[in-house]
Rosetta silent file (secondary structure, phi, psi, omega in degrees, C-alpha in Angstrom):
SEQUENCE: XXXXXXXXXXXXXXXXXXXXXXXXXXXXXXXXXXXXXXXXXXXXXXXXXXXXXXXXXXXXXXXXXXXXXXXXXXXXXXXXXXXXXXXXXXXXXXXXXXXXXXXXXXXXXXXXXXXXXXXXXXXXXXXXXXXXXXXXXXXXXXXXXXXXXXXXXXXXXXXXXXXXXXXXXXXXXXXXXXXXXXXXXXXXXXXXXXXXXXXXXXXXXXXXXXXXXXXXXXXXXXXXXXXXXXXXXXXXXXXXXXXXXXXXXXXXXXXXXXXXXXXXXXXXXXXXXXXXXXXXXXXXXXXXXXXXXXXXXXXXXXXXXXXXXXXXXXXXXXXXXXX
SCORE:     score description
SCORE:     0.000 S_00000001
   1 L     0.000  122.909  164.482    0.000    0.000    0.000 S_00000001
   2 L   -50.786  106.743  170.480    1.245    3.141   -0.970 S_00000001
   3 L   -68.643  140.772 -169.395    1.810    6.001    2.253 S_00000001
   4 L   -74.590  170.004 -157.478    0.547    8.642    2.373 S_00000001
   5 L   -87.481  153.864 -164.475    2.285   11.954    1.315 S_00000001
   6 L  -145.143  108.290  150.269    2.935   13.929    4.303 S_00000001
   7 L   -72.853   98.840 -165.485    3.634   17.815    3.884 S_00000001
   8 H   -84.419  -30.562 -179.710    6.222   18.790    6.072 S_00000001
   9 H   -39.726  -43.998 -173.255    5.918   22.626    4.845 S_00000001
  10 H   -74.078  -46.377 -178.068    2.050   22.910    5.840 S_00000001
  11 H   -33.883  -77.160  174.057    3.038   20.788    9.158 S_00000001
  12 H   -62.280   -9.404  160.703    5.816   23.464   10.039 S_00000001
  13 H   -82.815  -22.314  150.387    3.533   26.478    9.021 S_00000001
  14 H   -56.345  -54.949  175.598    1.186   25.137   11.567 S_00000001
  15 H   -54.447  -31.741 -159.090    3.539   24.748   14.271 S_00000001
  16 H   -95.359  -79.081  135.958    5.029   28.301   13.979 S_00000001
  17 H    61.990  -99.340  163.269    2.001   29.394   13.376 S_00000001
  18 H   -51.093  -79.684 -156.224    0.484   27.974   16.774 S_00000001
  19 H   -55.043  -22.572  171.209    3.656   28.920   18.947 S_00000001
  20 L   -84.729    0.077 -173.614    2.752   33.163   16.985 S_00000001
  21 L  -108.627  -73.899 -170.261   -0.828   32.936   17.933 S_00000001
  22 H   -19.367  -37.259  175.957   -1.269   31.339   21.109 S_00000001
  23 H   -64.799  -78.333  171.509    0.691   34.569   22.957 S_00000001
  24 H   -14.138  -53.298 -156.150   -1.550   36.930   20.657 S_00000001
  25 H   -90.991  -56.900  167.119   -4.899   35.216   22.055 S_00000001
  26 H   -52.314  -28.508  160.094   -3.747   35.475   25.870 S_00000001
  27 H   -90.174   -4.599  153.127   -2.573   38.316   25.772 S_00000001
  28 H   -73.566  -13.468  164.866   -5.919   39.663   24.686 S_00000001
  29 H   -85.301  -44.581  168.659   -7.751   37.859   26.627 S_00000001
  30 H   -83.402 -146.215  169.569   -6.021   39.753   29.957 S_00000001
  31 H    95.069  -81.972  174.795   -6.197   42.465   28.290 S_00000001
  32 H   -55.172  -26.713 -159.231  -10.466   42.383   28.090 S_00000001
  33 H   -95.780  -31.885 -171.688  -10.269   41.275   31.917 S_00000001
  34 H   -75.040  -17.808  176.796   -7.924   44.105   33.168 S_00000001
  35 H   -81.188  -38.718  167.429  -10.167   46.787   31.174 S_00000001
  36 H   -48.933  -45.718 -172.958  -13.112   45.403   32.581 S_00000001
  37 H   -73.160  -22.919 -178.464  -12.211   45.248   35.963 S_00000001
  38 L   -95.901   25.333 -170.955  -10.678   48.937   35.533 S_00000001
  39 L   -83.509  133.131  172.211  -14.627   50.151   34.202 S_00000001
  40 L   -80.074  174.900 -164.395  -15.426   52.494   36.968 S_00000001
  41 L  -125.482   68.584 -178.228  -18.566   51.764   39.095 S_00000001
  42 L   -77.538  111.107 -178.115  -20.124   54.984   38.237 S_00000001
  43 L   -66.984  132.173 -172.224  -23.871   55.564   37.720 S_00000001
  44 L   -51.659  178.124 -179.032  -24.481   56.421   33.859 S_00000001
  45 L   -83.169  165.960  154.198  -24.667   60.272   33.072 S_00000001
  46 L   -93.414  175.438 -170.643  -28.217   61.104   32.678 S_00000001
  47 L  -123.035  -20.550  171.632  -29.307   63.239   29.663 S_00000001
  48 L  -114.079   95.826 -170.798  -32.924   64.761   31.465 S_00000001
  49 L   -79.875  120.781 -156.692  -32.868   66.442   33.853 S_00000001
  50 L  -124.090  -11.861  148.368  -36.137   65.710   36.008 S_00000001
  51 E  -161.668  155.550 -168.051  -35.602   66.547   39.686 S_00000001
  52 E  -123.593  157.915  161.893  -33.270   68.642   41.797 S_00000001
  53 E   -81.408   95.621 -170.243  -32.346   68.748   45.515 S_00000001
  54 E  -101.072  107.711  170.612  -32.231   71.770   46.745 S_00000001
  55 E  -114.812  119.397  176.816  -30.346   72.687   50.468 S_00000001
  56 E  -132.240  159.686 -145.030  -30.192   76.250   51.891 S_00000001
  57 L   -85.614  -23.443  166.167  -29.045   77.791   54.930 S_00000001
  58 L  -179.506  146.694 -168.936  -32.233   79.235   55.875 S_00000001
  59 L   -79.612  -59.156 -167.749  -36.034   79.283   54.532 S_00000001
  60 L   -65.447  -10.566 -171.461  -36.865   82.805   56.501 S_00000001
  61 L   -80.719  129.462 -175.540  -34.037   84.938   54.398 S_00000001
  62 H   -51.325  -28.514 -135.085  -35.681   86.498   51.345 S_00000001
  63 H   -87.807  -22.372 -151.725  -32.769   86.228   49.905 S_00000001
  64 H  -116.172  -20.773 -178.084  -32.423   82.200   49.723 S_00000001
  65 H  -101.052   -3.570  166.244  -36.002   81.962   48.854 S_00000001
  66 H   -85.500  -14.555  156.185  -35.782   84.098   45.625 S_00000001
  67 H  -147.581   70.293  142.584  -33.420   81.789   44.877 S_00000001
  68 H   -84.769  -49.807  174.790  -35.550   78.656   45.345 S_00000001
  69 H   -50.755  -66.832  177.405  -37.926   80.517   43.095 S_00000001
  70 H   -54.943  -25.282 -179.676  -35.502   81.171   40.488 S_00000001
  71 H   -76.124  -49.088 -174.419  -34.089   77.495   40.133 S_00000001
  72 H   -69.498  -17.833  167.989  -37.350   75.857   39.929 S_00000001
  73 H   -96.917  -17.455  144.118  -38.743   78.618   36.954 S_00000001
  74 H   -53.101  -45.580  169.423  -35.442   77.708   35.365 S_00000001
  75 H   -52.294  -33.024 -161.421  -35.699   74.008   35.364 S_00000001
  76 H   -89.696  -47.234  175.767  -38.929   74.294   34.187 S_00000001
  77 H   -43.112  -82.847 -106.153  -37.757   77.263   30.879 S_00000001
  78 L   -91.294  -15.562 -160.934  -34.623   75.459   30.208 S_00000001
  79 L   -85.286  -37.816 -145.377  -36.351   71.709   30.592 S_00000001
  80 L    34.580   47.201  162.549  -39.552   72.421   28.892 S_00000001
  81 L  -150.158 -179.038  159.658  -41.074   70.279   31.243 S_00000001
  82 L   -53.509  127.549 -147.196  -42.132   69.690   34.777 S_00000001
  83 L  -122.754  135.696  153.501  -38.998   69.433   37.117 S_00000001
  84 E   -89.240  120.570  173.748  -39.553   67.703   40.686 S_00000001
  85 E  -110.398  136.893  154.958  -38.138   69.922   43.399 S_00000001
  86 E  -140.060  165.532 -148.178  -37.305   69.143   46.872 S_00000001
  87 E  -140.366  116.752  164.950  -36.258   71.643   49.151 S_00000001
  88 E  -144.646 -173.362  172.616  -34.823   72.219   52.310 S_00000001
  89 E  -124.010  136.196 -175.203  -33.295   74.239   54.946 S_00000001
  90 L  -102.620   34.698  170.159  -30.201   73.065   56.866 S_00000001
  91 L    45.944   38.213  176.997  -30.339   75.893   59.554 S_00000001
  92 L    77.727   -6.716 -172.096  -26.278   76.786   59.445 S_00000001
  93 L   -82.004  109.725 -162.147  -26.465   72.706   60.643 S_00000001
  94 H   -73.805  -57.182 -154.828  -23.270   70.749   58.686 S_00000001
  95 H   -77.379    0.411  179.571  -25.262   67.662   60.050 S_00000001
  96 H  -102.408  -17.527  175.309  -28.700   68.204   59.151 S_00000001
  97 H  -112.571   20.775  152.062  -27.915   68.931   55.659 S_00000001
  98 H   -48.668  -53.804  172.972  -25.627   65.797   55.584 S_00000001
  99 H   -92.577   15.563  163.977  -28.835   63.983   56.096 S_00000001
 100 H   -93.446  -60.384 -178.141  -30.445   66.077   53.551 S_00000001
 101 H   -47.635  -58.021 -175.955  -28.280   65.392   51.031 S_00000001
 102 H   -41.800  -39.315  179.799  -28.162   61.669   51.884 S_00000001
 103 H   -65.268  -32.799  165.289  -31.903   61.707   51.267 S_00000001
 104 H   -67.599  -15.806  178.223  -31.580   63.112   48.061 S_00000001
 105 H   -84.106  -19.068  179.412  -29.161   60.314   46.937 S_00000001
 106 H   -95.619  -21.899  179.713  -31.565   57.790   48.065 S_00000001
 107 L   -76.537   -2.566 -166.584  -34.440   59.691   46.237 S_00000001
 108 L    53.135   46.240 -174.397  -32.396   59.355   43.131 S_00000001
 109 L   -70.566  145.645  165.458  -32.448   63.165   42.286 S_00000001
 110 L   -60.384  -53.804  173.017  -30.765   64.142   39.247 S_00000001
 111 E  -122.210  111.976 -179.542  -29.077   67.059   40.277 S_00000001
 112 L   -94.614  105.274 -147.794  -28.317   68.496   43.533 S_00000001
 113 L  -111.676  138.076 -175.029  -27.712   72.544   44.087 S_00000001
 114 E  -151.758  156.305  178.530  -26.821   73.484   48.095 S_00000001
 115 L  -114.686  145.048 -159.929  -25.430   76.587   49.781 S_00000001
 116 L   -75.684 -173.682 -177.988  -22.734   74.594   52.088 S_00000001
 117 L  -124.782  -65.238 -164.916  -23.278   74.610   56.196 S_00000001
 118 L  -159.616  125.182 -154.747  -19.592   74.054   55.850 S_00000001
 119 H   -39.376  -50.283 -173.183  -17.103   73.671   52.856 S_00000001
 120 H   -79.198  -51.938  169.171  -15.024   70.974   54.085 S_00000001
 121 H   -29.710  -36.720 -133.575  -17.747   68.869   56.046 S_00000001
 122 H   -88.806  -15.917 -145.686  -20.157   68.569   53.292 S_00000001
 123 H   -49.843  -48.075 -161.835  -16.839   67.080   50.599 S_00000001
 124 H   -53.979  -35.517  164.968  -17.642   63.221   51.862 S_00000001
 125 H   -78.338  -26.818  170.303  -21.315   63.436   50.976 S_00000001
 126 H   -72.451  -30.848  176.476  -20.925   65.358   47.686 S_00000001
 127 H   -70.843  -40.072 -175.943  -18.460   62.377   46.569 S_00000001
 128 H   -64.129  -37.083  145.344  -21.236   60.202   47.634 S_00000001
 129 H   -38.610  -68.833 -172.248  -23.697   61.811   45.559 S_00000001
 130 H   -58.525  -47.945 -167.735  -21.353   62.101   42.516 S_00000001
 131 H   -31.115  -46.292 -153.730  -20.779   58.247   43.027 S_00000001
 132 L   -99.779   20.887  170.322  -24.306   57.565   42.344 S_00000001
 133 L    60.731   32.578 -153.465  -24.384   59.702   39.280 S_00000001
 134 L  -123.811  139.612 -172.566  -25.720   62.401   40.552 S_00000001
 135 E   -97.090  120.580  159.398  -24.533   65.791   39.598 S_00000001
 136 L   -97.343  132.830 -155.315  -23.417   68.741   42.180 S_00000001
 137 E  -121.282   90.929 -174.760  -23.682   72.430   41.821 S_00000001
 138 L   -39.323  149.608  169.896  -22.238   74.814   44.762 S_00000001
 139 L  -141.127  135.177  154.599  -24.642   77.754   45.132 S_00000001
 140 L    46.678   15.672  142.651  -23.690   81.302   47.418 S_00000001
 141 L  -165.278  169.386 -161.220  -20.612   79.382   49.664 S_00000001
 142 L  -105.429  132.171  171.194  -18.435   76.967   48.650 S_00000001
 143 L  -114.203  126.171  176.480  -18.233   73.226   48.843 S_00000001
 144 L  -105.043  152.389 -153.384  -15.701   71.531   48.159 S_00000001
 145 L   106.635  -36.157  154.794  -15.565   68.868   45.716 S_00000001
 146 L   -15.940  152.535 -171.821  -18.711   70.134   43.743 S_00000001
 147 L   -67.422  -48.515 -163.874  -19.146   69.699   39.852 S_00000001
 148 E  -158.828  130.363 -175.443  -19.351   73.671   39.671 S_00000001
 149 E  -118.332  167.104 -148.247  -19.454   76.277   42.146 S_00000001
 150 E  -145.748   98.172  156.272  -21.524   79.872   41.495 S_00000001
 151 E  -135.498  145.340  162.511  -21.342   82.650   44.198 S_00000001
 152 E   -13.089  113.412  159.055  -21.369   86.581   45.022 S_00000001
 153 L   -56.159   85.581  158.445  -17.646   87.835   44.835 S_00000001
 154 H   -29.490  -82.984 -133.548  -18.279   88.444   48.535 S_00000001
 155 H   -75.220  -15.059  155.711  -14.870   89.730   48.988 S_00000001
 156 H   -64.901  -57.667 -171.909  -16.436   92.510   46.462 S_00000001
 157 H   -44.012  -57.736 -166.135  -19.532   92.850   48.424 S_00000001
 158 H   -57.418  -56.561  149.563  -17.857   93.617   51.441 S_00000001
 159 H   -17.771  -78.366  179.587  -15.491   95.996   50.070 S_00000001
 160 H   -27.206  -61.081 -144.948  -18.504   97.919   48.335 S_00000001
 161 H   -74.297  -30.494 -173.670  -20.779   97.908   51.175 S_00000001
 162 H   -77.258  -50.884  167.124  -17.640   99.084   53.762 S_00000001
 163 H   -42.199  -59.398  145.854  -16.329  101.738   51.431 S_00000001
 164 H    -1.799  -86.602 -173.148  -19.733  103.038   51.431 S_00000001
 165 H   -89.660   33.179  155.357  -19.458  103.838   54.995 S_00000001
 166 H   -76.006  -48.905 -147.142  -15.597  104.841   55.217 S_00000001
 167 H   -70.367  -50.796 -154.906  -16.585  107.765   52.836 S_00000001
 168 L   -72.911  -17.069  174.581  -19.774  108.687   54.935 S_00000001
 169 L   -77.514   -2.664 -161.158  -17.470  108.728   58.295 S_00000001
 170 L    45.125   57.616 -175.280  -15.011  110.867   56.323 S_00000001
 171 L    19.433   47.642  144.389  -12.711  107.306   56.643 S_00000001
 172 L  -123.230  159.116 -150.506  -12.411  108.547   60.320 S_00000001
 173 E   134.750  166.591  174.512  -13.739  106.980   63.124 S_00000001
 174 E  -121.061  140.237 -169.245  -15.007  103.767   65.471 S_00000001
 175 E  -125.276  161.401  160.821  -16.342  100.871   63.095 S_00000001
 176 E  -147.601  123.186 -171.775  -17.623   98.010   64.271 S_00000001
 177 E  -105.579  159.733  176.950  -18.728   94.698   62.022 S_00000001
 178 E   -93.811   71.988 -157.009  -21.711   92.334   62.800 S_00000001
 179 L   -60.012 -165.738  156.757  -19.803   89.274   62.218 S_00000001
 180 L   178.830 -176.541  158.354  -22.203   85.751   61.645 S_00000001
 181 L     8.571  146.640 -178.456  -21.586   81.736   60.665 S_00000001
 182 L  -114.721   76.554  164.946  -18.206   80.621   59.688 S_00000001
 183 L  -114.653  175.060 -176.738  -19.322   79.743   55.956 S_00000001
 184 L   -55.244  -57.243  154.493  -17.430   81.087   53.033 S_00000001
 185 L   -32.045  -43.201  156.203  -19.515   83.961   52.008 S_00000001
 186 L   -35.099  -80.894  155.459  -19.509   84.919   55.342 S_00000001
 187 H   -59.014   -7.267  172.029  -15.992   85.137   55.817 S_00000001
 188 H   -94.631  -33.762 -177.779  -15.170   86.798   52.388 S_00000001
 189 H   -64.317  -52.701 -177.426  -17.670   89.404   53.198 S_00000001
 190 H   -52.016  -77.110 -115.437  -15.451   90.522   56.812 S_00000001
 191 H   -70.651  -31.322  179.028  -12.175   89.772   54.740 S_00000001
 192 H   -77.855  -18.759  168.116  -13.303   92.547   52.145 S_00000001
 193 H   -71.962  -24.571 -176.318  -14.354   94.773   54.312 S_00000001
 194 H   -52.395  -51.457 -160.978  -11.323   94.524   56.406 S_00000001
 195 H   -79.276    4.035  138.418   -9.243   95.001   53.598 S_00000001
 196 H   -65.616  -71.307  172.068  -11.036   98.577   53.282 S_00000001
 197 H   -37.788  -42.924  167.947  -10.371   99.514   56.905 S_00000001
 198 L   -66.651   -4.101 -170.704   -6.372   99.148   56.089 S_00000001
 199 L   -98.054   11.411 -152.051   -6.199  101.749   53.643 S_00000001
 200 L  -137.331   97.194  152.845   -7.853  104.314   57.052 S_00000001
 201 L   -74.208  -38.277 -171.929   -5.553  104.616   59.561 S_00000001
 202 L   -89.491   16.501  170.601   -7.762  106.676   61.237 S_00000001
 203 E   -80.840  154.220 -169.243  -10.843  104.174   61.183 S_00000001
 204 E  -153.261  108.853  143.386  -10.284  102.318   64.627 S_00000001
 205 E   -61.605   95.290 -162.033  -12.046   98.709   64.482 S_00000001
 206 L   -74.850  -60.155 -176.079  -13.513   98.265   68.025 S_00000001
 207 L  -104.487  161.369  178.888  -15.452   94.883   66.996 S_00000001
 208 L  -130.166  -68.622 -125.142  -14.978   91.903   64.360 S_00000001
 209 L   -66.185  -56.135  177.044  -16.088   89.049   66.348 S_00000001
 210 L   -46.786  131.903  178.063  -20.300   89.033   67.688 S_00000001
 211 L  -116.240  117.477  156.849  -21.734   86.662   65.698 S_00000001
 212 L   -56.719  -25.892  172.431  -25.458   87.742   64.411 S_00000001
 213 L    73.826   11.938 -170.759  -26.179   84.413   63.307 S_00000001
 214 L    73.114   29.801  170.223  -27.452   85.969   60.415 S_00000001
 215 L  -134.352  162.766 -150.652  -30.500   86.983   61.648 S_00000001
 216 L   -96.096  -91.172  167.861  -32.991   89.963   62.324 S_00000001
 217 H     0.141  -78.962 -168.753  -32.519   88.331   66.090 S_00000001
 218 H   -79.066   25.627  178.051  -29.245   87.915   66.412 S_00000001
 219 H  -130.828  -11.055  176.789  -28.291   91.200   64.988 S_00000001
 220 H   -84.697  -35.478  170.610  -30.838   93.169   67.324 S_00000001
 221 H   -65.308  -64.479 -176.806  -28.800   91.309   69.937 S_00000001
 222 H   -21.435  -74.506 -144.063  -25.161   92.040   68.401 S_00000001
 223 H   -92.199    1.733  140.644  -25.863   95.655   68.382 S_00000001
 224 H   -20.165  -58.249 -149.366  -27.517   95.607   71.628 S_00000001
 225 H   -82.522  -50.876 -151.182  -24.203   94.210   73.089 S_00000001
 226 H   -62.733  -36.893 -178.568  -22.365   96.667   70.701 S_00000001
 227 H   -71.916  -91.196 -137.201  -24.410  100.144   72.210 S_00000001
 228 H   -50.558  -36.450  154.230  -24.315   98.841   75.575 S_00000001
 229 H   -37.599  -83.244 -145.175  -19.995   98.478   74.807 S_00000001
 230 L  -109.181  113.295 -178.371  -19.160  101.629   73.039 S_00000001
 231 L   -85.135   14.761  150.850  -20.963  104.791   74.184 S_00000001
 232 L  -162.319  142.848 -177.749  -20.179  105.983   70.571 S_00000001
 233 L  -100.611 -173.069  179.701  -20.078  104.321   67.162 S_00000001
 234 L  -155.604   -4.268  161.368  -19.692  105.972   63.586 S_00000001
 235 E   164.655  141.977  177.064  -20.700  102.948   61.210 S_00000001
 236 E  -125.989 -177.428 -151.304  -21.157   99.773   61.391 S_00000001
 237 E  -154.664  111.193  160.104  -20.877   96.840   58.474 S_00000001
 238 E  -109.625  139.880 -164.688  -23.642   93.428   58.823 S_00000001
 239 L   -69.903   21.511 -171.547  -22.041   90.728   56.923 S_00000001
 240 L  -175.429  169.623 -169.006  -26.358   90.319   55.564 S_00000001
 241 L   -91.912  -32.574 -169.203  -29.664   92.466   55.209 S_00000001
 242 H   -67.962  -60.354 -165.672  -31.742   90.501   58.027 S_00000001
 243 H   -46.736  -13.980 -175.463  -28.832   90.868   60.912 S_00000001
 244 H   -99.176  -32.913  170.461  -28.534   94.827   60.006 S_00000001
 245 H   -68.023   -5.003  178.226  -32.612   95.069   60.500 S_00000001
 246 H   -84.928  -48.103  150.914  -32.137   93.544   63.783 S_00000001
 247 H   -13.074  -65.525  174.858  -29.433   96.215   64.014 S_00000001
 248 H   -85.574  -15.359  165.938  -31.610   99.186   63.199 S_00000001
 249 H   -81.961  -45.133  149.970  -34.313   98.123   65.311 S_00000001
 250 H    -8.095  -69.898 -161.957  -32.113   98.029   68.148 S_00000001
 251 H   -65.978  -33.874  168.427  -30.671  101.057   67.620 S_00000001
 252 H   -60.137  -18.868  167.471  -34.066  102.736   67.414 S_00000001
 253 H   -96.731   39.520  177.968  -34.937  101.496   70.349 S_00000001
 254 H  -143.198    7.955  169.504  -32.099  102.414   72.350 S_00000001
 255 H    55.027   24.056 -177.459  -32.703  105.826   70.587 S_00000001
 256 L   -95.599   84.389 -168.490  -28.881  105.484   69.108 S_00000001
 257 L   -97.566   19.522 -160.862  -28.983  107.686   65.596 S_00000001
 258 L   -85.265  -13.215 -143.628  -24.684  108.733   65.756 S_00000001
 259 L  -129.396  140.745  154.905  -23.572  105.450   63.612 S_00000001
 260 E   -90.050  165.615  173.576  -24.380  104.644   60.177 S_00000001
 261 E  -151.118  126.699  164.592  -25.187  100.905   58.587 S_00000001
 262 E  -118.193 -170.498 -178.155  -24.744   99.234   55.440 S_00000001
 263 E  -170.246 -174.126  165.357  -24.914   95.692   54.610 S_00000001
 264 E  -134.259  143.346  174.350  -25.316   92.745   52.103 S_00000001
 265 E   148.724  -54.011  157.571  -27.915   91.129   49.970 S_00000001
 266 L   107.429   23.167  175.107  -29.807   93.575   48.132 S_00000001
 267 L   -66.137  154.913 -172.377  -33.379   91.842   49.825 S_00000001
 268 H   -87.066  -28.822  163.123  -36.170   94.560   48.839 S_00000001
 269 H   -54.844  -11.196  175.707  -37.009   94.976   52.412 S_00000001
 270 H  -103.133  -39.048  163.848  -33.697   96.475   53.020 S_00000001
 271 H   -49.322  -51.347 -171.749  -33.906   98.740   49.882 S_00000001
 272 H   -66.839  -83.446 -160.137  -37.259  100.315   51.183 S_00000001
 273 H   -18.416  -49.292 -173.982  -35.535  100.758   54.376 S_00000001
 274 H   -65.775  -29.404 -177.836  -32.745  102.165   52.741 S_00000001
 275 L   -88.116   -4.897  176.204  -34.760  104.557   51.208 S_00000001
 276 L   -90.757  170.302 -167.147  -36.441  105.942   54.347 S_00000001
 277 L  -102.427   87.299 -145.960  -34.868  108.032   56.585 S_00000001
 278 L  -157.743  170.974 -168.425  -32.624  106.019   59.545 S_00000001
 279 L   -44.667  -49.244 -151.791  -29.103  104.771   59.789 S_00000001
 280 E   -81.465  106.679 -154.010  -29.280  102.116   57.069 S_00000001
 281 E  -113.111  -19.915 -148.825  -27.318  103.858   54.291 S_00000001
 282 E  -157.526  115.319  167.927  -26.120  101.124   52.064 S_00000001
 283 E  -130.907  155.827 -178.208  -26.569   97.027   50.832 S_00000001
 284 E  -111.751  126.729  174.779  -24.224   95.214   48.431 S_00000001
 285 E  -111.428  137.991  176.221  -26.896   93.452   46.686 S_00000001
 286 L   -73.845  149.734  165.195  -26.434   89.482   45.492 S_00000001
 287 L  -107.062   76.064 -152.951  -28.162   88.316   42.108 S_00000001
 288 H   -74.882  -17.745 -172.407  -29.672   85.341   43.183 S_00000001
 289 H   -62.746  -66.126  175.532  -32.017   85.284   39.543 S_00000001
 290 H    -1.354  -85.370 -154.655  -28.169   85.143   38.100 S_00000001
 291 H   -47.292  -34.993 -153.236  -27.081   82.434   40.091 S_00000001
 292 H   -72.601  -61.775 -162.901  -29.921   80.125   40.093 S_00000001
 293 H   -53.881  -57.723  162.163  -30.457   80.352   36.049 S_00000001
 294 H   -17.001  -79.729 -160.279  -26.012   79.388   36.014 S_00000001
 295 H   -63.391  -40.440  155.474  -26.652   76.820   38.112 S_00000001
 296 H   -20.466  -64.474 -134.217  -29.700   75.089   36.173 S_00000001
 297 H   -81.531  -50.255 -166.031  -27.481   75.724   33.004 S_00000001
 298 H   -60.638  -40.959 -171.325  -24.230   74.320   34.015 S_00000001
 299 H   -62.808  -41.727  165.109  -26.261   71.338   35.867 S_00000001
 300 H   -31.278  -80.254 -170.024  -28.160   70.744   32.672 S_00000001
 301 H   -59.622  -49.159   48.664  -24.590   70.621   30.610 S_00000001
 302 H   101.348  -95.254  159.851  -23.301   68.520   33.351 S_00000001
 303 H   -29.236  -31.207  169.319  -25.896   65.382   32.844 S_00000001
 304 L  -104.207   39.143  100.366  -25.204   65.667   29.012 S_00000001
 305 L   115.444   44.504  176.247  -21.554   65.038   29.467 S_00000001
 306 L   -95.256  160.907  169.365  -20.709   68.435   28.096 S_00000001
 307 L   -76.665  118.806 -164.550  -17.905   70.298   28.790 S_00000001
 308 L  -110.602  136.412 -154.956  -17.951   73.091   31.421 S_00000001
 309 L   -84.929  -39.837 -153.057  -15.326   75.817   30.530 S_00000001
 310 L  -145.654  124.076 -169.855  -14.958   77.780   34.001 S_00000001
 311 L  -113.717   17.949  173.749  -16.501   75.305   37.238 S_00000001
 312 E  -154.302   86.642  177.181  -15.926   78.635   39.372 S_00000001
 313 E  -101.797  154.453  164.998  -17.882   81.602   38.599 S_00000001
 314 E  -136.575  147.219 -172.452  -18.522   85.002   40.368 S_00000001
 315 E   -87.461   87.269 -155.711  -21.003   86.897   40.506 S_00000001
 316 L   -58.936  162.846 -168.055  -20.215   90.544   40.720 S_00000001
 317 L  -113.816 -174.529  178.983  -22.142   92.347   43.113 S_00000001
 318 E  -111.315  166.226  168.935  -23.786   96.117   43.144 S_00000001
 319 E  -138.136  108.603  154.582  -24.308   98.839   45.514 S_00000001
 320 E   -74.006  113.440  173.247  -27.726  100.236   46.646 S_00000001
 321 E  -112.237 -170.395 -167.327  -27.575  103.389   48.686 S_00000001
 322 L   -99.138  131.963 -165.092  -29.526  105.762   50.185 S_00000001
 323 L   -53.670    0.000    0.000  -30.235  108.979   47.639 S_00000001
């Protein structure tokens, strides 16, 4: 019987062959497993936005509720649809709006916009948020770690609103400021006014420190404590418009008209004020319409994976006075 023919050419073009592939196929096969395993575990972006979270430092300041007003008739403009809002106030409380937030991450909110309790505090829960695909937007103080943060140039405001009353002292004088919370705004507001007061040697800063708490309360206390100090002032500076009406009612009732007051936020109850004839001379007003419609926009681009050119905007501020 004739054997068969045997190709050693095809034989050895197999073998080499084999021993060139066999590498080729493993190493693509790790390859597939280390990019899988390196897929982050990321919620997808969303593309609609359909409810937001809202947290703010307090419900009674006009100033935080025009802009609650303003986000939600933005969501609704830019969305052309119904937006679900929920809304709260974390009272100046890091730990109450910790458990605000958390609630919004369990509600599965799309976006969440907050004015911080406190910058640093809030970072662990804003990563926790982002985890879960949820987009954050910084509003009026800063938090860090946020998608995009949006606030007053405070350290303008202060300036503005302090200048204001250098000029009306003829930059001589006893100042005093109506300190409040140690949030960002807060503290940007003092640092610009401060940084007025050095260019005056002859302004003499009696107080920094009394904290108003941001409130028509705690600023009728402040300058309570502040009369009852110094038996005479020549202007004082409230880091906000409620704590300087607690201010001027004070001082009317202690029948103390020697001191001037400006302030910040630009609330319309402090404009009429301003325009009547008492103490209150001055507000650095915030644009809260501004901020709100920014934040909507940027959150919006955010969820559609677009690219956001500047994640730190400011808002300049203005100065109302008294005619």
């Amino acid at each position: 019987m004739q054997k068969p023919v045997v190709n050693m050419c095809s034989v050895s073009m197999r073998k080499m062959m084999t021993t060139l592939c066999l590498p080729i196929v493993f190493a693509s096969i790790l390859l597939l497993s280390l990019l899988a395993h390196a897929t982050p575990s990321i919620a997808p972006a969303t593309t609609q936005l359909r409810s937001i979270g809202i947290s703010v430092s307090d419900l009674g300041n006009p100033y935080f509720v025009k802009l609650i007003d303003a986000t939600t008739a933005a969501a609704e403009r830019l969305t052309h649809h119904s937006v679900k809002m929920y809304i709260h106030s974390d009272a100046y409380d890091i730990n109450r709006q910790i458990q605000q937030v958390n609630s919004f991450i369990d509600k599965g909110v799309d976006l969440i916009i907050l004015t911080a309790a406190d910058e640093h505090k809030i970072a662990p829960v804003v990563a926790k948020a982002q985890r879960a695909g949820i987009k954050v937007v910084a509003v009026d103080m800063n938090a860090q770690g946020a998608d995009a943060t949006i606030t007053t140039d405070n350290v303008q405001a202060g300036m503005l609103a302090c200048e204001r009353l250098a000029k009306k002292i003829h930059y001589r004088g006893n100042f005093a400021i109506i300190n409040g919370v140690s949030v960002s705004s807060v503290l940007e507001r003092v640092a610009g006014c401060k940084s007025v007061l050095k260019k005056y040697p002859k302004i003499t800063l009696l107080s920094d420190r009394l904290n108003g708490t941001g409130s028509a309360e705690g600023g009728m206390e402040a300058m309570t404590y502040l009369m009852e100090k110094y038996p005479h002032l020549d202007a004082v500076f409230s880091i906000n418009d409620p704590t300087a009406l607690g201010a001027l009612q004070a001082s009317k009732q202690a029948n103390r008209t020697e001191f001037f007051l400006a302030s910040v936020d630009g609330a319309q109850f402090a404009i009429d004020a301003i325009q009547q004839d008492n103490i209150w001379i001055a507000t650095a007003i915030q644009r809260p319409i501004i901020m709100a419609n920014k934040a909507v926009e940027i959150g919006i681009k955010l969820l559609q994976g677009q690219p956001i050119p500047q994640r730190f905007i400011l808002i300049p501020s203005m100065l109302v006075e008294k005619p």
